[in-house]
C-alpha positions as CSV (number, residue, x, y, z in Angstrom):
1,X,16.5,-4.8,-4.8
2,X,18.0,-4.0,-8.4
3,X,19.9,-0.9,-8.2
4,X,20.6,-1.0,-11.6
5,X,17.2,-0.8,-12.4
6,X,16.5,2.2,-9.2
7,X,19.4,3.8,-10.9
8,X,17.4,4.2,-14.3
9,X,14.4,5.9,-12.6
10,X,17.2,9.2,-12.1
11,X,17.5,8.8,-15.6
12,X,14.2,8.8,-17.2
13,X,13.5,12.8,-19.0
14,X,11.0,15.4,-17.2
15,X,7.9,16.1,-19.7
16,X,4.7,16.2,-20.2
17,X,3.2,13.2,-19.2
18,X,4.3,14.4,-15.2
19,X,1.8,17.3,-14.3
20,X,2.9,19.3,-11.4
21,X,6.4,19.5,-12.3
22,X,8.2,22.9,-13.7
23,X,7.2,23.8,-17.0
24,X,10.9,25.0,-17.6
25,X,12.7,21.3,-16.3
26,X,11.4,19.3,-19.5
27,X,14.3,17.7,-20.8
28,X,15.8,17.5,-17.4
29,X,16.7,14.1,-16.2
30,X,14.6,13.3,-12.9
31,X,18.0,13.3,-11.1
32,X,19.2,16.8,-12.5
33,X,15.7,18.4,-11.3
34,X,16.2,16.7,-7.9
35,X,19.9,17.6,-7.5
36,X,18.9,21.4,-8.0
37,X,16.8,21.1,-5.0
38,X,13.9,23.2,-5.9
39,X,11.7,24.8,-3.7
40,X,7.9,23.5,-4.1
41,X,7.0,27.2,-4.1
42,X,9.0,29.0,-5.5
43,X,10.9,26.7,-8.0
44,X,8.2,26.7,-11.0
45,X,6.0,24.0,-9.8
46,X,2.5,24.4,-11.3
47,X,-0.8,23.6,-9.5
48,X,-1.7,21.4,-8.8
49,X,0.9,19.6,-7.7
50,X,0.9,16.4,-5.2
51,X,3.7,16.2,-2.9
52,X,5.1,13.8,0.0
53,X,6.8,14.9,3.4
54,X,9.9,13.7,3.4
55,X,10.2,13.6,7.1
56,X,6.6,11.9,7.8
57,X,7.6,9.1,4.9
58,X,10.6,8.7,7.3
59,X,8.8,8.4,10.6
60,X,6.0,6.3,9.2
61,X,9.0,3.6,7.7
62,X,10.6,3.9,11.0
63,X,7.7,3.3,13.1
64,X,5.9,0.4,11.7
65,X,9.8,-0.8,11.2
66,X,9.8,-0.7,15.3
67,X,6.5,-1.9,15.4
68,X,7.0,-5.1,13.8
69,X,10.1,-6.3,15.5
70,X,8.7,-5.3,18.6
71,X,5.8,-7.7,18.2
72,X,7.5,-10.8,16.3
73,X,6.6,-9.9,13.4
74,X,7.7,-10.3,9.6
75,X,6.3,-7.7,7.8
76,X,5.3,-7.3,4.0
77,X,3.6,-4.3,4.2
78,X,1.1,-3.7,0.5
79,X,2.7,-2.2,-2.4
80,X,-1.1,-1.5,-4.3
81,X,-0.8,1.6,-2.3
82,X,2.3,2.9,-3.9
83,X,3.2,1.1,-6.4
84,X,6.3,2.7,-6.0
85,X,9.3,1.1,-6.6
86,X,11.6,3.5,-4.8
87,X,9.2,3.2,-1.8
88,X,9.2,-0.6,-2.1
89,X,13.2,-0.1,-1.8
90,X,12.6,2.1,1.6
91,X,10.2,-0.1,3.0
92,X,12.9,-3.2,2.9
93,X,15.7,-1.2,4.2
94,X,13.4,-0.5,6.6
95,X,13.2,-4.0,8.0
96,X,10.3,-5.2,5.2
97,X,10.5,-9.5,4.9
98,X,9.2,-8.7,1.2
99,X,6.4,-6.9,-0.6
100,X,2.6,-7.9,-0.3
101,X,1.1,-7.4,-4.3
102,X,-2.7,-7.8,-5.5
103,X,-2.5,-8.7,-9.0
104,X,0.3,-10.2,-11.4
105,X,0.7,-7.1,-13.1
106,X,2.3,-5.8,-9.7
107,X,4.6,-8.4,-9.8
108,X,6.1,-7.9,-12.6
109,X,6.9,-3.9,-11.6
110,X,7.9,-5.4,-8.0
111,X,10.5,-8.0,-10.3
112,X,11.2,-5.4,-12.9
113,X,13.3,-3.7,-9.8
114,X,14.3,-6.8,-8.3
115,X,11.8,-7.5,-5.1
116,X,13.4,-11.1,-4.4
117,X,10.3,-11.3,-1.7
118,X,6.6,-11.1,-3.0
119,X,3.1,-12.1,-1.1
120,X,0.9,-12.2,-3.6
121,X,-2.9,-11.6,-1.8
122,X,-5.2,-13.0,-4.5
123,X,-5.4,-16.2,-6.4
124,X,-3.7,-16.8,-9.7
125,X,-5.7,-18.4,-12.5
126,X,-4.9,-17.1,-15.3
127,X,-2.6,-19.2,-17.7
128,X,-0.5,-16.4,-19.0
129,X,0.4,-15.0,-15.5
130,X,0.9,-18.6,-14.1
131,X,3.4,-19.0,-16.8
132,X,5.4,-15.9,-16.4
133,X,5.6,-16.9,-12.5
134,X,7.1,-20.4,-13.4
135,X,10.0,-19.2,-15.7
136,X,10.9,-16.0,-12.7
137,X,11.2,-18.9,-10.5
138,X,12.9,-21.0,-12.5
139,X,15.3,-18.0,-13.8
140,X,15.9,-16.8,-10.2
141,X,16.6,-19.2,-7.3
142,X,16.8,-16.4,-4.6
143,X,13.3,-15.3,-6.0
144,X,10.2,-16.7,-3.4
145,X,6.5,-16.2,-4.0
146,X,4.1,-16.8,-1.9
147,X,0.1,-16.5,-3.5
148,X,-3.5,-17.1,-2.0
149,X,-5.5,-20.5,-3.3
150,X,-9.0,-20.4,-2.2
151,X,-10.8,-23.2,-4.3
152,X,-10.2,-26.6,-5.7
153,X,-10.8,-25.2,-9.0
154,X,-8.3,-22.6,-8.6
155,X,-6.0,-24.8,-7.8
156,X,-6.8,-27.3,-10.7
157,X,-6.3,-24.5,-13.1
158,X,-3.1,-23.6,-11.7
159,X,-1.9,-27.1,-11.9
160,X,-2.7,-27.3,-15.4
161,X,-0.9,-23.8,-16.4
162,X,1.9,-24.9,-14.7
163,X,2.3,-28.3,-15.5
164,X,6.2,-29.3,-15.9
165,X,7.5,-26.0,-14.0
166,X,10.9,-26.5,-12.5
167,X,9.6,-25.1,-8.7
168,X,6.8,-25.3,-7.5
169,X,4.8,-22.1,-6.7
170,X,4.2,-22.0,-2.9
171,X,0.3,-21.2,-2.0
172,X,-1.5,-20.6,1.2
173,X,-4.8,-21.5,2.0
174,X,-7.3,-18.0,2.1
175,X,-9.8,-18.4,4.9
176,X,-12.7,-16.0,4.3
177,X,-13.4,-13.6,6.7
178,X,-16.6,-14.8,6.9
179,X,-20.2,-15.0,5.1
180,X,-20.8,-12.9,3.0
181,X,-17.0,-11.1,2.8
182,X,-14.7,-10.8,0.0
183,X,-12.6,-13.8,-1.4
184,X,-11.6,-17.0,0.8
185,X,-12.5,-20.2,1.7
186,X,-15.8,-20.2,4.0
187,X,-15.5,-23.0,6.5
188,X,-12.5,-25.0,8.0
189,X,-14.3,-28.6,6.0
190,X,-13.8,-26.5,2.4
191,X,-10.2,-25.1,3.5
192,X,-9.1,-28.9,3.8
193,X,-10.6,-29.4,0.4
194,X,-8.2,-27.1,-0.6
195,X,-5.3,-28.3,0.9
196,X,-5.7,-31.8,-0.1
197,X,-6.5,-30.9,-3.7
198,X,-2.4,-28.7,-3.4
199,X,-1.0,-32.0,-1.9
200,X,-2.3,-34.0,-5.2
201,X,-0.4,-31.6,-7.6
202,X,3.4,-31.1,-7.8
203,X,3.4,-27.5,-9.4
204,X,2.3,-26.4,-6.1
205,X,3.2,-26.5,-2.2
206,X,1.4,-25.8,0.6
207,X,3.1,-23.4,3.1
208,X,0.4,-22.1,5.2
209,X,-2.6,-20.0,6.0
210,X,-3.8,-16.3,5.5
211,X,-6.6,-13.8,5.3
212,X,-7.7,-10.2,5.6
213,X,-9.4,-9.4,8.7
214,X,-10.2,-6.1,7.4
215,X,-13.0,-7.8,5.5
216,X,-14.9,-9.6,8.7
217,X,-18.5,-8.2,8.4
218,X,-19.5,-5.4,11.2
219,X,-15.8,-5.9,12.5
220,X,-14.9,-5.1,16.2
221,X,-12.2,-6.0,17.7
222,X,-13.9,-9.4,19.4
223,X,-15.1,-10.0,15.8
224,X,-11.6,-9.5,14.2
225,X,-9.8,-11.7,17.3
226,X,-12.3,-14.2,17.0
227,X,-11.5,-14.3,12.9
228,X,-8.0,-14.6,13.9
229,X,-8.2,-17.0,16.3
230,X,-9.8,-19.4,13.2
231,X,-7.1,-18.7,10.9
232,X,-4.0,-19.5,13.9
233,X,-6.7,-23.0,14.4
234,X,-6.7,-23.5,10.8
235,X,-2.7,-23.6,10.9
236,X,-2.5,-25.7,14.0
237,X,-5.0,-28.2,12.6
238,X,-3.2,-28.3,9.0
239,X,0.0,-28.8,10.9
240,X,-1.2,-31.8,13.2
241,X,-2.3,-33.4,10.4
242,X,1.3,-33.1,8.5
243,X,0.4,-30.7,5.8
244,X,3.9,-29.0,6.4
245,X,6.2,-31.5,6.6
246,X,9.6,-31.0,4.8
247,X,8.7,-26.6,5.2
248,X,11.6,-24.8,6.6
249,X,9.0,-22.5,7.7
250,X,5.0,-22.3,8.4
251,X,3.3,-19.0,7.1
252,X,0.6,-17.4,8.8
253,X,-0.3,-14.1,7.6
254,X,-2.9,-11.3,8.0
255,X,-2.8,-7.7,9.0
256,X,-4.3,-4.5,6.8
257,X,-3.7,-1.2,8.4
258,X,-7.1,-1.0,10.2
259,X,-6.4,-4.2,13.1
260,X,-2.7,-4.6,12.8
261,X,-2.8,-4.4,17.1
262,X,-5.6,-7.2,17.3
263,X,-3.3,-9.1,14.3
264,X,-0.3,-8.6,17.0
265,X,-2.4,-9.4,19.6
266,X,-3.5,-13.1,18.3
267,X,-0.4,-13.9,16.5
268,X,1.5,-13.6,19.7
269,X,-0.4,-16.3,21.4
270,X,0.5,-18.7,17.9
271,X,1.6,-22.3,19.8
272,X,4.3,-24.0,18.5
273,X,4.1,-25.9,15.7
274,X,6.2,-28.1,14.1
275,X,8.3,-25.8,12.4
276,X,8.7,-22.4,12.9
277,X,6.5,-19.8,12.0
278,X,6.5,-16.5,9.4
279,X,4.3,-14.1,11.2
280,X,3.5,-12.4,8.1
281,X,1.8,-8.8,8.4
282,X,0.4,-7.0,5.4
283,X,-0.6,-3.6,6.3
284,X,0.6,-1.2,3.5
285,X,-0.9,2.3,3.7
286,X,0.9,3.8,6.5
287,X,3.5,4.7,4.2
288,X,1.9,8.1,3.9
289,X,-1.1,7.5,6.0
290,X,-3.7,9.9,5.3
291,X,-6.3,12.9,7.0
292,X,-9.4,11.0,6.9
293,X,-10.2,7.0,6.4
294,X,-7.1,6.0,8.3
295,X,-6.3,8.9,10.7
296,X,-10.1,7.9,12.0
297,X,-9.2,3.9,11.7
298,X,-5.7,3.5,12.7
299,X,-4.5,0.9,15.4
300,X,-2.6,3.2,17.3
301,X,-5.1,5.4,18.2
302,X,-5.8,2.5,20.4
303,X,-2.8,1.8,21.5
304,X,-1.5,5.5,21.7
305,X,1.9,4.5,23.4
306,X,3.3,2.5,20.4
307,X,3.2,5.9,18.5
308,X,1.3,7.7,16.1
309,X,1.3,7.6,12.0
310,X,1.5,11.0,10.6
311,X,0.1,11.4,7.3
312,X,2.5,12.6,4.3
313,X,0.4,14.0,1.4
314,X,-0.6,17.0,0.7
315,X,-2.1,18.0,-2.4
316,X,-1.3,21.9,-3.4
317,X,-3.8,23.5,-5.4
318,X,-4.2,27.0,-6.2
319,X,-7.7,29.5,-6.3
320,X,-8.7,30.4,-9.6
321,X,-12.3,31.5,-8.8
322,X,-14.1,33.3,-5.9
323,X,-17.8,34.1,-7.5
324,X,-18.9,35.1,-3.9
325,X,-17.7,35.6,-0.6
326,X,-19.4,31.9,0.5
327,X,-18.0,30.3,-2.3
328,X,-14.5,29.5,-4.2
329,X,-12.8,27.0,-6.8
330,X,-9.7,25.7,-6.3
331,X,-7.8,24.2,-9.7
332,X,-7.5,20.6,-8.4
333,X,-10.8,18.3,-9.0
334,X,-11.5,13.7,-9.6
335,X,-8.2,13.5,-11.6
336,X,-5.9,14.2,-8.7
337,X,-7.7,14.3,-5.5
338,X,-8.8,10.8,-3.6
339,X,-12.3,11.2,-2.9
340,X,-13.1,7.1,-2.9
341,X,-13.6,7.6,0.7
342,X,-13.3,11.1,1.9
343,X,-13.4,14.5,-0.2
344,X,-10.5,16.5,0.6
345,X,-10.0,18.6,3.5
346,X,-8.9,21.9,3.1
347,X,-5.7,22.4,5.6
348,X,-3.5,25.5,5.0
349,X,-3.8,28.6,2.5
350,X,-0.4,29.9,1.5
351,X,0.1,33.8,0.3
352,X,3.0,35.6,-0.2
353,X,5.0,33.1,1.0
354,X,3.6,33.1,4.3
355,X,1.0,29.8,5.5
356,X,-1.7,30.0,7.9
357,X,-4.5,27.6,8.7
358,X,-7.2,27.3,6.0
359,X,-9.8,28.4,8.9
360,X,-13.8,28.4,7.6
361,X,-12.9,26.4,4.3
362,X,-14.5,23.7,3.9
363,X,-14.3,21.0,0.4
364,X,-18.0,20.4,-0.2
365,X,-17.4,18.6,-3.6
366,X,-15.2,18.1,-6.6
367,X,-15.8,18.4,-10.1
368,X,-13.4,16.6,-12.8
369,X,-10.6,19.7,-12.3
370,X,-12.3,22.0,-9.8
371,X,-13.1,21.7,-6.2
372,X,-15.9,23.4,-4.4
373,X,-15.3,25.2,-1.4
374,X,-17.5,26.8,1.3
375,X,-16.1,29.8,2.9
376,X,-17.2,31.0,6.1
377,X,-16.9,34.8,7.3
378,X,-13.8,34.3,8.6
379,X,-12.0,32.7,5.6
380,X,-9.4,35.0,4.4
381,X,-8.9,33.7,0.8
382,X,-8.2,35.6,-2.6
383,X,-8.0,34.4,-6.5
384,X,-4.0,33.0,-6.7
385,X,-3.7,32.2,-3.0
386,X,-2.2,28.6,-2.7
387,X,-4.7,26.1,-0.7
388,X,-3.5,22.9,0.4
389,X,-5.6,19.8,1.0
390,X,-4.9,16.8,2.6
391,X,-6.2,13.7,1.3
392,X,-8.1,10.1,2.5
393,X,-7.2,7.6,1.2
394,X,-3.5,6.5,0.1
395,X,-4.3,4.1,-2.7
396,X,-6.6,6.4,-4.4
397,X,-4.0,9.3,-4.0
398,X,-0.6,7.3,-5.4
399,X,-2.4,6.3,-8.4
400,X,-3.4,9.8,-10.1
401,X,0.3,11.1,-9.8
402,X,3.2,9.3,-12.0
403,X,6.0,11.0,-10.3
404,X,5.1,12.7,-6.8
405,X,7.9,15.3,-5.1
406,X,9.4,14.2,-2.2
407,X,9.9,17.5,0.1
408,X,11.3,18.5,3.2
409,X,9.5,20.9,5.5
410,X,10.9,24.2,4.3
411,X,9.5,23.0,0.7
412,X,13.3,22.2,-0.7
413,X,12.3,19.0,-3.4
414,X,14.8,16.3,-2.9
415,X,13.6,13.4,-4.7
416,X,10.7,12.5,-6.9
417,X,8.9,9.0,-6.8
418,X,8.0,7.4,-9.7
419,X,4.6,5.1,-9.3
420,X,3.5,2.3,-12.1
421,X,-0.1,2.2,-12.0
């Protein structure tokens, strides 16, 4: 990546527009504050304030880093979560092929720091973007993209936007996950369609096959295997029949963070084809995991030996109401919380420097800056105690917070990450 570009983040000047942060660091660089090593409590932060474990950012990196080599696989793991260049930068020291990216926009914050590697999990009509693709390939020879195509007129408009480029952009075919699921091609007939109508355009070149099994209607793991099994058909079919000749490689990918092990599982038993094969996985929010939607839905709670993700958020907010002893109001509501999914849950009260666990408190809802909470007879909980809440889920927690503190355990800040949402 381009540490040039990394480098600037340090540089950018504490304000307003980062809530959280100490009222007194404004016109502080983002490397000063981190080199004075604040404490989260202590060192003026202002609830609420979002922060990130440093040590469960690094055993989450380093597990699905093991994970992945263990099972043969490259990994691309999705940068929608974070958008976090900094992360993005972890995440490929950590063994990452490349980062997986939704929408063009994404790209360009992924190339703005200089990702060389980018799957691109949607399909790209739009003129403009198209465009802007062509001349970062053209400009960049060590730059590879790798996008979805999932219809002949997709892949008609592409040729037209980018008509004359000097590389061609390299496209798999999406199989859909089935009837009625999101995006993708619906039978194997259509998905040849598809591949033909790439074959008949030079802007484009066909490389191989991918999906998202997370979309496979009332999914079970014989469900998701048997979705899988399609897609590693689809690429031994396209493959006998000489759609990859002249590849260096063939690309299968697939893999959110709900079936990564059946995504493991399948790809493992991938014949051999007639070139070698990217085992592309695509799972992106264990990076900080989360206390809810994916603590419930994680692949290793299956497969408990391989290890466990440990979620890294936690949101601090702090009690500014308590109208009766079955009710409170903590200062923390929509704009900062995730609650797509799961409201908060209410984990750990802090007061007077000392942290117990936030025992009878339960979130029951959130307003736009408040949330509600139930207390029980046994809550212990007072106007200016500090709550903090863990969150569910990751993408809908990144995006709220433009630059999130990266702390260690004893609440020493070491780093901030910047998100571009």
């Amino acid at each position: 990546m381009g540490t040039e570009a990394l480098a600037r983040l340090a540089e950018e000047r504490v304000d307003h527009r980062f809530k959280g942060l100490p009222p007194d660091a404004d016109g502080l660089t983002v490397g000063e504050l981190a080199a004075q090593r604040r404490n989260l409590f202590t060192g003026g932060f202002a609830t609420p304030v979002l922060a990130l474990s440093a040590e469960r950012l690094e055993h989450n990196l380093r597990l699905m880093e093991t994970y992945a080599a263990r099972h043969g696989l490259a990994f691309a793991p999705h940068g929608k979560t974070s958008m976090a260049p900094r992360l993005f930068q972890r995440q490929i020291e950590h063994g990452a092929w490349g980062i997986t990216l939704a929408v063009p926009h994404q790209v360009r914050v992924a190339r703005a720091f200089g990702v060389e590697r980018v799957f691109l999990a949607n399909e790209v009509v739009d003129g403009a973007a198209l465009r802007w693709i062509a001349a970062q390939l053209a400009a960049d020879p060590a730059f590879r993209l790798v996008t979805y195509v999932d219809s002949v007129r997709g892949v008609e408009l592409m040729d037209a936007a980018l008509r004359g480029a000097r590389r061609p952009v390299d496209v798999v075919v999406e199989l859909a996950a089935g009837e009625g699921a999101r995006t993708g091609v619906r039978t194997e007939a259509e998905c040849a369609a598809v591949a033909d109508a790439v074959a008949a355009t030079p802007a484009l070149r066909l490389v191989g096959v991918a999906g998202y099994e997370g979309e496979v209607p009332r999914a079970d793991p014989e469900r998701v295997r048997a979705w899988l099994g399609r897609l590693v058909a689809l690429a031994v079919d396209f493959d006998k029949a000489g759609r990859f000749a002249g590849l260096d490689e063939i690309v299968v990918s697939a893999g959110g963070s709900a079936w990564f092990d059946a995504v493991a599982e399948v790809f493992a038993g991938i014949p051999e084809l007639s070139r070698p094969v990217l085992k592309l996985l695509r799972s992106g929010a264990y990076v900080s995991h989360d206390d809810g939607h994916y603590r419930k839905l994680t692949p290793f709670n299956r497969v408990p030996e391989e290890g466990a993700l440990e979620p890294a958020f936690r949101l601090w907010t702090q009690v500014v109401s308590r109208p009766s002893p079955e009710q409170a109001f903590v200062n923390a509501g929509k704009r900062d919380a995730a609650y797509d999914l799961d409201l908060p849950f209410a984990q750990v009260v802090r007061r007077d420097g000392a942290e117990r666990p936030a025992t009878g408190i339960t979130v029951t809802a959130l307003s736009d800056q408040h949330a509600w909470l139930r207390t029980e007879p046994e809550a212990d909980l007072a106007v200016g105690d500090w709550v903090g809440l863990g969150l569910s889920h990751p993408c809908t927690s990144f995006d709220k917070w433009p630059l999130i503190p990266l702390a260690e355990a004893d609440g020493t800040v070491v780093d901030y990450v910047r998100t571009f949402f």
